[in-house]
N, C-alpha and C positions, 0 to 999 in steps of 0.2 A: 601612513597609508601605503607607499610605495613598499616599504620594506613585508606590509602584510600580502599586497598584490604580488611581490618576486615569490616571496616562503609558497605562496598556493599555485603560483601559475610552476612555478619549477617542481611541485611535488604533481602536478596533473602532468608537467613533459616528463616525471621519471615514472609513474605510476603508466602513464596511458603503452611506454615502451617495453612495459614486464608484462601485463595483464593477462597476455597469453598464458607464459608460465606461470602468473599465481593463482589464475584460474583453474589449472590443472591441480593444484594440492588442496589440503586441506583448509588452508588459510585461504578465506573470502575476501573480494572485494573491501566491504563494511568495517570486517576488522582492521583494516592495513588502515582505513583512513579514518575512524574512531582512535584507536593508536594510536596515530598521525596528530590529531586533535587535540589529545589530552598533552602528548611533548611537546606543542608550540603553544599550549596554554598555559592560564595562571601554577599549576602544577607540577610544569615543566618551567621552558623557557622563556616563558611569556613574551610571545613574537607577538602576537596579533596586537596592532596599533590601534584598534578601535572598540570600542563598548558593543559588544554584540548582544542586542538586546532580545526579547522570547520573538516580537515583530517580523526581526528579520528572518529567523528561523522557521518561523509559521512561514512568513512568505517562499521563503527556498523550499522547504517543502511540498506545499501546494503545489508550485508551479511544476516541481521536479513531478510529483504524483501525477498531475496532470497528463505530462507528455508522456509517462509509463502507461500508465492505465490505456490513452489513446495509441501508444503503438504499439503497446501485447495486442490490443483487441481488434487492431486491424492485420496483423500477420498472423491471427486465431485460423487452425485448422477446420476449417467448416466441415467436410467429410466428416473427421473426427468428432467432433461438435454436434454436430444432425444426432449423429448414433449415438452419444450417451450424453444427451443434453442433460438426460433425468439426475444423475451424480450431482452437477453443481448445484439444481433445484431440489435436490433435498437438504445438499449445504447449507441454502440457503434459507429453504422455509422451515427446516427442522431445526439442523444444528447450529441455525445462528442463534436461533432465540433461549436453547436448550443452555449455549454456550452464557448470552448472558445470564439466565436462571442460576447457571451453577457457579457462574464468578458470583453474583448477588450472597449467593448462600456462602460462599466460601470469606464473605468482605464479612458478614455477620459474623462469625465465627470466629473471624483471626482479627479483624481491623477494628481498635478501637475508638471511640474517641470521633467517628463519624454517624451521622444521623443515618435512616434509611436508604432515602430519596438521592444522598450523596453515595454510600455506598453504589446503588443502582449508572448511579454517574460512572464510577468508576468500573461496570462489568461495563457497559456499555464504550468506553473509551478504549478499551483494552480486546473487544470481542473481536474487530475488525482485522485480516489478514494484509499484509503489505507485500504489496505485486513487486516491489524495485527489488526488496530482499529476498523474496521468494526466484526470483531471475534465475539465479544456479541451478533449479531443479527444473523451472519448467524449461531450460533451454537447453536440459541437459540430453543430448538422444538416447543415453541407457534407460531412463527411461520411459514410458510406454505413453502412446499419443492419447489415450485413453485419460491417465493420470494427471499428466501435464497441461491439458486442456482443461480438466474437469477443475485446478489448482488457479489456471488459468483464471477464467471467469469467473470464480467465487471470488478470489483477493481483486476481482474487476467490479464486482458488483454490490459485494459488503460491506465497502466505505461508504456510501451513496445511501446507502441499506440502512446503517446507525447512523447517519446525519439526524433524521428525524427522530430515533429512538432516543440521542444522548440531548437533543434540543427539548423533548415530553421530559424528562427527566429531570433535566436542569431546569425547566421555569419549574417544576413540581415543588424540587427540593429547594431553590428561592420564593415558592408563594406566588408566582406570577400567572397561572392558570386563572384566575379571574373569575368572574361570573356564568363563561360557558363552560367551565368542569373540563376535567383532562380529558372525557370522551370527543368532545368537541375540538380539544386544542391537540389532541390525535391523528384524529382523521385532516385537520387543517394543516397538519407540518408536511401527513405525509404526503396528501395530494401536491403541496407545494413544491416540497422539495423533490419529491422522485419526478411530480408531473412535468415540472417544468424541468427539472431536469434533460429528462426524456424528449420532453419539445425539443427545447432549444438543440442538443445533439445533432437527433435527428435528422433537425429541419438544416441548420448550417452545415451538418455535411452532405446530405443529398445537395444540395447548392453549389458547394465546393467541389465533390466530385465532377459533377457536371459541368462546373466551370474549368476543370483542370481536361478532363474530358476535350472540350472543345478548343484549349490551350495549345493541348497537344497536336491537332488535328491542322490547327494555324498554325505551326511550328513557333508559335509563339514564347514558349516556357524552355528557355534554355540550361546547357547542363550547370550551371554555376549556380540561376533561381531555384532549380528543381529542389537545390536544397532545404529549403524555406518552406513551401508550403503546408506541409506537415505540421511539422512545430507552429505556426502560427494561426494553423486548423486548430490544433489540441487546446494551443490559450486562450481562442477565441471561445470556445465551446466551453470551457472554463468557467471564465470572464463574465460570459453573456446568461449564462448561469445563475453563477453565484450572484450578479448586478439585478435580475430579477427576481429573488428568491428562492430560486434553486437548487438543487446540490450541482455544483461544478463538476465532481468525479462519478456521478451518474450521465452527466453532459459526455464526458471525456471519454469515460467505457462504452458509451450507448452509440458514439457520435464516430466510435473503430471500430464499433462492430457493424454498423453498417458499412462503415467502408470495405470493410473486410465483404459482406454479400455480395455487393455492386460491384461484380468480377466481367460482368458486361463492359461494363464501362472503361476499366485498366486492365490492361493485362496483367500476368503477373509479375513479371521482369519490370513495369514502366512502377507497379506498387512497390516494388521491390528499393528501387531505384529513389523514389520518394519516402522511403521508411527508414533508409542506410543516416542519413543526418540526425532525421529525431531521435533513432536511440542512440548514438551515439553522445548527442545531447542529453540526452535522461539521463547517461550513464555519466556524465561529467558534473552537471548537477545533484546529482545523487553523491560524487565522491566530496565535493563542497559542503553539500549539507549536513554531510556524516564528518567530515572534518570537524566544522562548527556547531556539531553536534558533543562531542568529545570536548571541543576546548571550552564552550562555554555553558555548558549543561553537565554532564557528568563530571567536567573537574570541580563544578561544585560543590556537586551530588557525595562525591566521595566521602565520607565519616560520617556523613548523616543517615545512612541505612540501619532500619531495623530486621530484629532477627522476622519479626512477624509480615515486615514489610517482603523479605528474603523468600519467605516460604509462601508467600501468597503472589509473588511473582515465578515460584518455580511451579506451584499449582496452576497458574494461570498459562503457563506453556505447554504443561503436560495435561493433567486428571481435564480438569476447565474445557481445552481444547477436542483434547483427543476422547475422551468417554462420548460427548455428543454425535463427533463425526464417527463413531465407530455404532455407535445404538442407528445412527441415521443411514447410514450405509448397510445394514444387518442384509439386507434382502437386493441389494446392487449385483450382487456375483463377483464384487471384487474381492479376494482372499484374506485372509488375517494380517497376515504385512501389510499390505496393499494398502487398507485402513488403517493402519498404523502409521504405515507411510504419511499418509495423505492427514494424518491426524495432527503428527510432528512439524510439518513440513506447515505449520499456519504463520511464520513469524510476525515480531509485531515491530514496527517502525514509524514509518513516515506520517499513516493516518493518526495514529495511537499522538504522537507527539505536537499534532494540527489541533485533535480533541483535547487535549491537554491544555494548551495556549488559549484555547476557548473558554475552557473551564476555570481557570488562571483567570481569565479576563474578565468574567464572568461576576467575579465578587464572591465567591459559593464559599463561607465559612468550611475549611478544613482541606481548601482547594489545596495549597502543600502537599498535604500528605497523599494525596493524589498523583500531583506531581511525582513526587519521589517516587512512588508505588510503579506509576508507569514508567519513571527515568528507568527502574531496576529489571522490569520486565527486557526492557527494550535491548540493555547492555547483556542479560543472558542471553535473549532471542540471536544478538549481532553473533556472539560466540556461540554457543549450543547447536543454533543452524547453519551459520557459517564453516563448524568443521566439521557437521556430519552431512552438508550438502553432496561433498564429491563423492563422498567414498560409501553412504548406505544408496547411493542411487545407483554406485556401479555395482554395487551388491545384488543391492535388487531384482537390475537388470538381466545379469546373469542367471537367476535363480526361477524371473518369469520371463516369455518370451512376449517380445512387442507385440505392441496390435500393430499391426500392416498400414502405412501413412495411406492418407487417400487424397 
């Protein structure tokens, strides 16, 4: 245990000391610590002292998602936000559902060996865009606050969004819709999960704010606590969540974006100040989870890929992704890169690998090949987006000019 706690805490003091400069190339975050993962694993040097099981992994990611999802959406450009709210809301009422239609159709096609109702499993576990990996573009200023925002809020609100889709799917495809028919077992996941979601957020951070609010005013909340209450706003909203039946990253995204409104309440320097820990938190948990992502998932993963499996993970990045966000933006006014941009730029991680562990867990005959289907996606997504992050945003940028922060 000790020899695995030195191996990760000494690669989080040499990673956190470079980050600047690898942040500037080509080479992402994800890949240094997937890399990182597969060389202290069974594949490498088999450093890690313990059986890392899928358990812990789902839980490192949850939590890591959590505290992403709640502090992109509370340092969300609201100006920006007001003016092209419509972009993310056709993300997401067109091209999410477009996106699973055409994974569906494309799992029929190439994947064999799986029933329908599983295929559907798999568009839907794969549809959803991950905030922690998408980080380089939206925090990138080349650019446009337009883009970055609209990127923002979709990979904020589309985990939360297929909770309920890939849970209709899964009891479909094990038989478990019962007597009230999938209509009924539809409209019940999603009331459940978006509703309470949305409660619970809500309702715990108007409370929180309010009590931080009045903390401050008591000079109560000193500079050392200031760093906590963030982070343990995001788990709780989580937590309280998911412990009701909820979706927890509907809680998380819902429960920062209102903090982000309630600009009454904080200024922006005291938000600013309460934000500085939790990402830097998400961003350490994130390099953890991608570590033990690599050593104990993908150094598995490796000889068991098929070609079919290969091609329905490169479709799933590109045609899958990018045709729906490009049909669903037709009439946006944003230009042909632009959509393409925003097409590419959907990777897939953290949520993709929570739906995975569920599905796994789930019992679903053919869940494997799932598995592996998403392990494949996941390792292109880490590289494919990870090197074209810096360098097509500075392109971009160049070629349009910003929109004006507000």
């Amino acid at each position: 245990m000790y020899e695995t706690l030195a191996v990760l805490a000494l690669f989080v003091l040499l990673y956190s000391s470079v980050a600047g400069a690898v942040e500037r190339t080509w080479i992402s975050g994800p890949i240094v610590f997937t890399c990182f993962g597969l060389l202290i694993g069974p594949v490498g040097f088999d450093l890690l002292a313990w059986d890392t099981d899928k358990e812990l992994i789902r839980s490192l990611a949850e939590v890591t998602l959590a505290i992403v999802l709640f502090t992109d959406a509370a340092g969300a450009n609201l100006g920006v936000l007001k003016r092209y709210s419509g972009i993310p809301a056709k993300l997401l009422l067109i091209g999410l559902p477009l996106t699973v239609l055409l994974g569906f159709g494309a799992g029929v096609l190439l994947i064999d060996g799986l029933p329908l109702f599983a295929l559907a499993v798999l568009a839907a576990t794969l549809a959803p865009t991950d905030a922690a990996l998408g980080k380089a573009v939206i925090t990138n200023d080349a650019v446009s606050d337009e883009i970055r925002q609209s990127l923002n809020v979709e990979s904020g609100l589309n985990d939360g969004i297929c909770v309920p889709v890939l849970l209709l799917f899964l009891a479909l495809a094990l038989d478990k819709a019962g007597d009230s028919g999938p209509f009924t077992l539809a409209v019940r996941l999603v009331l459940e999960e978006i509703g309470i979601g949305l409660a619970v957020g809500l309702l715990l951070t108007f409370v929180a704010v309010r009590l931080l609010k009045f903390a401050l005013r008591m000079k109560w909340l000193t500079h050392t606590w200031m760093q906590v209450p963030i982070i343990a706003l995001a788990l709780s909203c989580f937590a309280v969540a998911q412990f009701l039946g909820g979706s927890g990253f509907i809680a998380a995204f819902s429960g920062g974006l209102l903090m982000a409104f309630m600009d009454t309440h904080l200024s922006r320097q005291v938000k600013e100040n309460l934000l500085l820990a939790s990402e830097g938190t998400g961003d350490t948990l994130a390099l953890i989870t991608w570590v033990i992502f690599g050593s104990a998932v993908v150094g598995q993963a490796i000889g068991h890929f098929s070609w079919s499996i290969l091609l329905y993970s490169v479709l799933s990045l590109t045609v899958i992704r990018m045709l729906p966000v490009y049909l669903c933006l037709a009439r946006s006014g944003i230009d042909t890169e632009g959509k393409l941009f925003i097409g590419w730029f959907g990777p897939r991680g953290l949520a993709s690998i929570v739906f995975t562990i569920m599905v796994v867990n789930s019992g679903l005959p053919g869940s494997g090949l799932i598995a592996m289907t998403v392990v494949c996606t996941i390792v292109l997504s880490i590289i494919g987006h990870g090197m074209t992050a810096n360098p097509w945003a500075k392109a971009y940028g160049k070629r349009r000019p910003l929109v004006a922060n507000s």
